[in-house]
N, C-alpha and C positions, 0 to 999 in steps of 0.2 A: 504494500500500500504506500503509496506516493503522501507524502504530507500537503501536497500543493500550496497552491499561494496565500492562503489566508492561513494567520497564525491569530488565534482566539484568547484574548485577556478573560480574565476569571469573571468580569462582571457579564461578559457575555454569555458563558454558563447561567451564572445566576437567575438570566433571566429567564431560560425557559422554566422556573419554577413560579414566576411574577404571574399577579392579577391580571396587569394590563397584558391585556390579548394582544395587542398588537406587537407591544416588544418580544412576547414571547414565542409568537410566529417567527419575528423575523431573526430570533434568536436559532430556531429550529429549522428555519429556510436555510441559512446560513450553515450552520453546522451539516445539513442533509449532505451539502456540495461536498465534504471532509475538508481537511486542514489537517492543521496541527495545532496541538497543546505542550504545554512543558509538564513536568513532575511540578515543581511550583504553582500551578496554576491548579494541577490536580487538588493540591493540598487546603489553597486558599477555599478551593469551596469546598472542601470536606469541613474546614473550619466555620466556615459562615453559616454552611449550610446545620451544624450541629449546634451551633452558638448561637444563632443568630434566629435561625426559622427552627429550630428545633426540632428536626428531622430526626427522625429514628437510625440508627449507623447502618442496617440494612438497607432501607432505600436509599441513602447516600451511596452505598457502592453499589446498589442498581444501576441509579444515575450516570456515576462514573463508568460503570464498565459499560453501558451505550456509548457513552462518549469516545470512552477507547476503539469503543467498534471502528467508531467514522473518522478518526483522528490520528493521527499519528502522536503520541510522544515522547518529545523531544528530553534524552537524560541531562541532567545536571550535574554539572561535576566543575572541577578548578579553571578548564579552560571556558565556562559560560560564568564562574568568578569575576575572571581576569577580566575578559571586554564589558561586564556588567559595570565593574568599576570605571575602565577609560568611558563608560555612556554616561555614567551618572555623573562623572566628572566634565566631560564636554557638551551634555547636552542637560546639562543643571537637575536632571531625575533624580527622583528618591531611588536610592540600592534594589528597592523591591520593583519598581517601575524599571531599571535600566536593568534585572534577571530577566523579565519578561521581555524586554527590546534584547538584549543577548540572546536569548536562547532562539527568538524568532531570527535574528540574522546570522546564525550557527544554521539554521534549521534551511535557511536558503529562503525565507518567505518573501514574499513581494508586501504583504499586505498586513498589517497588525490592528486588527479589529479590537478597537477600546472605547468604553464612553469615556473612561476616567483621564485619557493624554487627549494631547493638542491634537484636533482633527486636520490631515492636512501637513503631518511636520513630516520631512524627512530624514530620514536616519542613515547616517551614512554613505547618502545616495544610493542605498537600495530599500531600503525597507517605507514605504509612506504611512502612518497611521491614518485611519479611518473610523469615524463613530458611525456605527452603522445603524444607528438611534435618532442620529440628527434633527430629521426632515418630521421625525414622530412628535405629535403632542400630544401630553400624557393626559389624560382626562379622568 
């Protein structure tokens, strides 16, 4: 399985468990195509998801292991460390935002689907962030 060009920030999991239908469609349109995910990313929503919505740890690794179905991913290790740090350092990111821009441009992604970063920035000249939430209003 190919990780293809969209690499998935954690808030974009998050949503397909959201009210709002419509981010959660286009949470699940998105994800149908596959990408990639990091271990990070896996983790952040096992976290939110257990803390925050209070999910049962069984359906949390439901969730996850769909997700793994369609996604590829991507390990962490020292060397998604090391450029985490030259990101966070050049492009002013928190450590936890430039693991996620690392691991997507280790991972070869073209695209990093985030509400939470600048829609529109790019990375390294390859990576462009994308909110693919933009254009929605939440009601």
């Amino acid at each position: 399985m190919s990780g293809g060009e969209n690499f998935f920030d954690t808030n974009v999991l998050l949503y397909l468990l959201s009210a709002d239908a419509a981010k959660a469609d286009r949470a699940e349109e998105l994800l149908a195509g596959g990408g990639t995910v990091s271990v990070q990313v896996l983790n952040e929503f096992a976290s939110v998801a257990s803390r925050k919505l209070h999910m049962p740890w069984d359906e949390i690794r439901e969730v996850l292991a769909q997700v793994r179905v369609v996604c590829v991913v991507e390990p962490m290790g020292l060397e998604t460390h090391d450029a985490a740090l030259r990101v966070a350092q050049r492009y002013g990111l928190s450590i936890y935002d430039a693991l996620i821009v690392a691991a997507a441009l280790l991972a070869g992604c073209k695209t990093l689907q985030s509400e939470d970063m600048q829609d529109g920035q790019l990375i390294e000249g390859k990576l462009t962030i994308r909110n693919p939430f933009r254009q929605m209003i939440s009601k």
